[in-house]
C-alpha positions in Angstrom: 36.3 -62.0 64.0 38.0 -64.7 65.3 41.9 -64.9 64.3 42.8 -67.9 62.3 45.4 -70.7 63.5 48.2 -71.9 61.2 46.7 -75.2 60.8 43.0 -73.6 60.3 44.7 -71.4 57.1 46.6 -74.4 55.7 42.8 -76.0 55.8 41.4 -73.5 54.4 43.6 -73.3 51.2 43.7 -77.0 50.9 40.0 -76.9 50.2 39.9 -74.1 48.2 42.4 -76.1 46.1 40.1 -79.0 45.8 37.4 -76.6 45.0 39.3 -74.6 41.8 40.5 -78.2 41.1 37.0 -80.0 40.7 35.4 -76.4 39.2 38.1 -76.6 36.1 37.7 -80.4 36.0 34.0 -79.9 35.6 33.6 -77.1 33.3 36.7 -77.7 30.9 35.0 -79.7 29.0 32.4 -77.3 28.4 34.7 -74.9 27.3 36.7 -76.8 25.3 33.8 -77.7 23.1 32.9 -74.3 22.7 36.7 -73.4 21.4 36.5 -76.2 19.0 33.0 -74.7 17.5 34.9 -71.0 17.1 37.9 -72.8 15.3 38.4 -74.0 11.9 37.7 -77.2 11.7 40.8 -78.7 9.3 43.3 -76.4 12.5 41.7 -78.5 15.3 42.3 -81.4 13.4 46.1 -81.2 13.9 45.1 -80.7 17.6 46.3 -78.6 20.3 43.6 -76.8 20.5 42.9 -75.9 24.5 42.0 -72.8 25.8 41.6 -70.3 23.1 40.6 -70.2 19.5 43.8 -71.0 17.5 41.8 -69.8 13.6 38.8 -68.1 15.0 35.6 -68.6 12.8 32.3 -68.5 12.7 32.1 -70.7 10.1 30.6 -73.9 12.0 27.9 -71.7 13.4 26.6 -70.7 9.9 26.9 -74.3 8.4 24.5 -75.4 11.4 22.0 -72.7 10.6 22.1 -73.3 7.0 20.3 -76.8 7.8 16.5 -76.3 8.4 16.6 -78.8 10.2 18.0 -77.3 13.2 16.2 -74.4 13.5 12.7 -76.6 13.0 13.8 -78.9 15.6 15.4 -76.1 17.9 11.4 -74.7 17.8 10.3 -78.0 18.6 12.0 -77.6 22.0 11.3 -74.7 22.8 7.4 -75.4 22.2 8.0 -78.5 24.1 9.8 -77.4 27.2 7.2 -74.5 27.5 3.9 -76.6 27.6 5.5 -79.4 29.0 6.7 -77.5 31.7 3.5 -75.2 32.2 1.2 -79.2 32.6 3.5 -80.9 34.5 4.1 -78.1 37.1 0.1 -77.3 37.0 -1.2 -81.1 37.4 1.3 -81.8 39.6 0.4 -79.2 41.8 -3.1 -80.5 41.4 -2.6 -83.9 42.4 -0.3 -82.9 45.2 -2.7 -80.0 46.8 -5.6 -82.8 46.7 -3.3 -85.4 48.6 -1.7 -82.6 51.0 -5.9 -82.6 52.6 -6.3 -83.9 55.4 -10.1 -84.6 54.6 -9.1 -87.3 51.6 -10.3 -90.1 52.4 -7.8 -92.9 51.7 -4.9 -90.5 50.7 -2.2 -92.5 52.7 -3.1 -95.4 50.2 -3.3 -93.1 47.0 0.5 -92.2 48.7 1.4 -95.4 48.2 0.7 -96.1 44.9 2.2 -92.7 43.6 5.3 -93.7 45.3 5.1 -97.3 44.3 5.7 -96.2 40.7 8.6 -94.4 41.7 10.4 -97.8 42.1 8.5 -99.8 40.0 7.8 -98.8 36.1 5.5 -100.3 33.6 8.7 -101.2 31.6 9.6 -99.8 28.1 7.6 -102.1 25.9 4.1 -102.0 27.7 4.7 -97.8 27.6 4.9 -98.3 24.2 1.9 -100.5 23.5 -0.4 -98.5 25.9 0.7 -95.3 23.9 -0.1 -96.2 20.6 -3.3 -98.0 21.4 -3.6 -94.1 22.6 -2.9 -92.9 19.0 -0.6 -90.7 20.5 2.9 -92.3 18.5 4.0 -89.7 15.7 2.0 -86.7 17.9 3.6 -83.6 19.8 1.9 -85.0 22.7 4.0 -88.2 22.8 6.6 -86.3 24.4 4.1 -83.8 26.7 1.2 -86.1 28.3 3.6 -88.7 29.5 5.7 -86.5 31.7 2.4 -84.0 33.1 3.0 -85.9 36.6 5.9 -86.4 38.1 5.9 -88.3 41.9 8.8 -86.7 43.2 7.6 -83.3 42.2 4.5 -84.2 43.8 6.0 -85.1 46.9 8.2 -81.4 47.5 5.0 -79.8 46.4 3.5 -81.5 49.4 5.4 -81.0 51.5 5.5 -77.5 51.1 1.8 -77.4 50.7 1.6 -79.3 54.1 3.6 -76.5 56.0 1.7 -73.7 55.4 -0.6 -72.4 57.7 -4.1 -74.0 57.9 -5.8 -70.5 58.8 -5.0 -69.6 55.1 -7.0 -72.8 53.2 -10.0 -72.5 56.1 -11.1 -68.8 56.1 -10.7 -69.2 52.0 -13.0 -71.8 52.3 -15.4 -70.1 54.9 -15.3 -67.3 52.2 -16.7 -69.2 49.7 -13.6 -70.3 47.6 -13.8 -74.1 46.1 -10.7 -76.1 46.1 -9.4 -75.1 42.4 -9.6 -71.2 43.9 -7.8 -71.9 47.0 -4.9 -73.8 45.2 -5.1 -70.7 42.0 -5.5 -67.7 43.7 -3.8 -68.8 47.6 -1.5 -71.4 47.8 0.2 -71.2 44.4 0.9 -67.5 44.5 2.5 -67.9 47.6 4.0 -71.2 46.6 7.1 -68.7 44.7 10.6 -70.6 45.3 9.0 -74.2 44.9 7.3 -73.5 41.9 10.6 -72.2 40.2 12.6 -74.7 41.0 10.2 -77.6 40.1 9.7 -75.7 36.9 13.1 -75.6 36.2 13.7 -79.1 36.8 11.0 -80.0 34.5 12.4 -77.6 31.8 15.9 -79.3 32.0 14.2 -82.6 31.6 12.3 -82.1 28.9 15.2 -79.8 26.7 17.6 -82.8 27.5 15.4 -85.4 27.0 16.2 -87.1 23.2 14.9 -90.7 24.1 11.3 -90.2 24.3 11.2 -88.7 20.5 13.6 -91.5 19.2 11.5 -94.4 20.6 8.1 -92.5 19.7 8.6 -90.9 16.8 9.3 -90.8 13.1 8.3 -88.2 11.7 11.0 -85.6 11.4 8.9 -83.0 11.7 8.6 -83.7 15.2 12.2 -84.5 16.3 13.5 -82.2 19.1 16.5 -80.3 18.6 18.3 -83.1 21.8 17.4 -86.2 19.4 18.7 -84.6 16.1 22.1 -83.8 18.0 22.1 -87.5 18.8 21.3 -88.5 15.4 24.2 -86.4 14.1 26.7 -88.0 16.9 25.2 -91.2 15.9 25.1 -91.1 12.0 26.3 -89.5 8.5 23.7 -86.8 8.9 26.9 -84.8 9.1 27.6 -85.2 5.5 24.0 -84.2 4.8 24.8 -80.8 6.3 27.8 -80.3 4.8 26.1 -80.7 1.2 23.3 -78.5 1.8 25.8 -75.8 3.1 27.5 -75.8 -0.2 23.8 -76.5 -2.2 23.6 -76.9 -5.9 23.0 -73.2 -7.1 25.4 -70.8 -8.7 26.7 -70.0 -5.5 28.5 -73.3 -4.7 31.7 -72.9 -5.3 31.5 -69.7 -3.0 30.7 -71.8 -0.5 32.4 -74.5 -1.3 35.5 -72.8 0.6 33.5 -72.7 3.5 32.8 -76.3 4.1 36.5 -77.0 3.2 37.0 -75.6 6.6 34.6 -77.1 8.6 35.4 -80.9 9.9 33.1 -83.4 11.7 33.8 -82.8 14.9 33.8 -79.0 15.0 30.1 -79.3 13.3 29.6 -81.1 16.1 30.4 -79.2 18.8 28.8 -76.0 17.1 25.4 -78.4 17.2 26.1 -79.0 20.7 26.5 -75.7 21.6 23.5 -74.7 20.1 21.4 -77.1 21.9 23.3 -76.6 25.4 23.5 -72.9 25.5 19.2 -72.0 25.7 18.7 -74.5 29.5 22.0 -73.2 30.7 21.6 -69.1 30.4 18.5 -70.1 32.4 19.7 -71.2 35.2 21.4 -67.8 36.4 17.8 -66.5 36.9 16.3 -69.3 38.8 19.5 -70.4 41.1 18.6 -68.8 44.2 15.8 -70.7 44.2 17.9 -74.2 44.2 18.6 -73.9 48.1 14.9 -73.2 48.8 13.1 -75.8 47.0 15.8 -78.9 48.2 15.3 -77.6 51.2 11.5 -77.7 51.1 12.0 -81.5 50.0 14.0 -82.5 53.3 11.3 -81.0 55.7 9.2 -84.0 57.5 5.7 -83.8 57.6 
């Protein structure tokens, strides 16, 4: 190994330094707001609360899972980020196998206007219209259909699709296999660390996405666990919770000590935690895929 200069060391550390230094700017936050949801809320209200729980307590935790709504809306996620995921990654994969052929005829034009709409939306308002003449507003498939193809998806699929070898599509073919058993039974099983991470990056998008259910839908029924949390940032839905925690039965007053110690902005955070932690213990199992799949995105054809 080769033996470090002076200057090379004092290098070295300085970017380590940068490194801790942008690592604990980036993820105190985060763990700040998961103190605050282990502490009472009326102790973090006279501040100072940093690293550690000052008055541990679970007591936020259990007001946020006394309100139905939560746990309805946390299932709403869920459901959506699964079949979300499992269409958009599928037709995606469709649309991107057909264009990777070299035997399409036209496919450099059906390129462009995929990637024309990369740049160039339909706008909000036209969305809108061309969804409910579609009877699709108040639906669970509002927040599915819209999102089953994604262009830049479609393009690292592609491009992955386009660098494997063409002996594998043609003696399928010569074998007898149509086009919906090469891409099923050849190229996707083979097509591991893409798939991942553009599943993944679909799941993050639609367990984060609170927009699409705010502008599309009204019954609450429907609301994903992301739009709730911005209803409760936004609004006196905080309140709400805080009464049915303490409920009208015989048991109020028991719980009525409870609520006495839980504030606005601890309920909040709790919330927040609840709806953070599911997409982020994901990531563990799906990060050595990250390198892998940007990588397959940078390759020319």
């Amino acid at each position: 190994m080769m033996k470090l200069s002076a200057g090379d060391k004092v290098l070295q550390v300085m970017i380590y330094a940068v490194l801790l230094l942008l690592g604990f700017i980036t993820l105190y936050p985060f763990w700040n707001s998961l103190v605050i949801s282990f502490n009472v809320g009326s102790d973090t209200a006279l501040g100072g609360i940093t690293f550690w729980p000052r008055s541990p307590t679970l007591d936020n935790y259990e007001v946020v899972f006394r309100d139905s709504r939560i746990g309805h809306a946390f299932l709403i996620s869920i459901l959506r980020t699964i079949v979300g995921t499992t269409l958009s990654v599928l037709f995606t994969a469709i649309l991107a196998y057909g264009l990777s052929r070299h035997e399409l005829m036209g496919r450099k034009v059906y390129m462009v206007f995929c990637i024309i709409t990369m740049y160039f939306s339909g706008g909000l308002i036209p969305t809108f219209l061309l969804l409910r003449g579609f009877g699709m507003m108040d639906t669970f498939w509002v927040l599915v259909i819209p999102g089953m193809i994604s262009v830049y998806n479609m393009i690292i699929f592609r491009t992955f699709f386009l660098g494997l070898p063409a002996g594998l599509v043609e003696s399928a073919r010569i074998d007898g296999c149509n086009h919906i058993g090469v891409l099923t039974r050849i190229i996707l099983p083979i097509s591991g660390p893409v798939v991942a991470t553009l599943s993944l990056f679909t799941a993050v998008y639609h367990w984060n996405d609170w927009f699409s259910a705010s502008i599309y839908i009204n019954d609450t029924r429907l609301i994903p666990i992301q739009t709730l949390l911005k209803q409760i940032l936004n609004s006196n839905i905080v309140t709400d919770q805080l009464q049915k925690a303490i409920g009208s039965s015989a048991a109020a007053q028991d719980r009525l000590a409870l609520v006495q110690s839980v504030t606005s902005k601890s309920l909040i955070m709790a919330t927040t935690m609840v709806a953070t932690l599911p997409i982020i213990m994901v990531y563990p199992f799906l990060q050595k895929y990250f390198v892998k799949g940007v990588l397959i995105g940078s390759l020319k054809e």
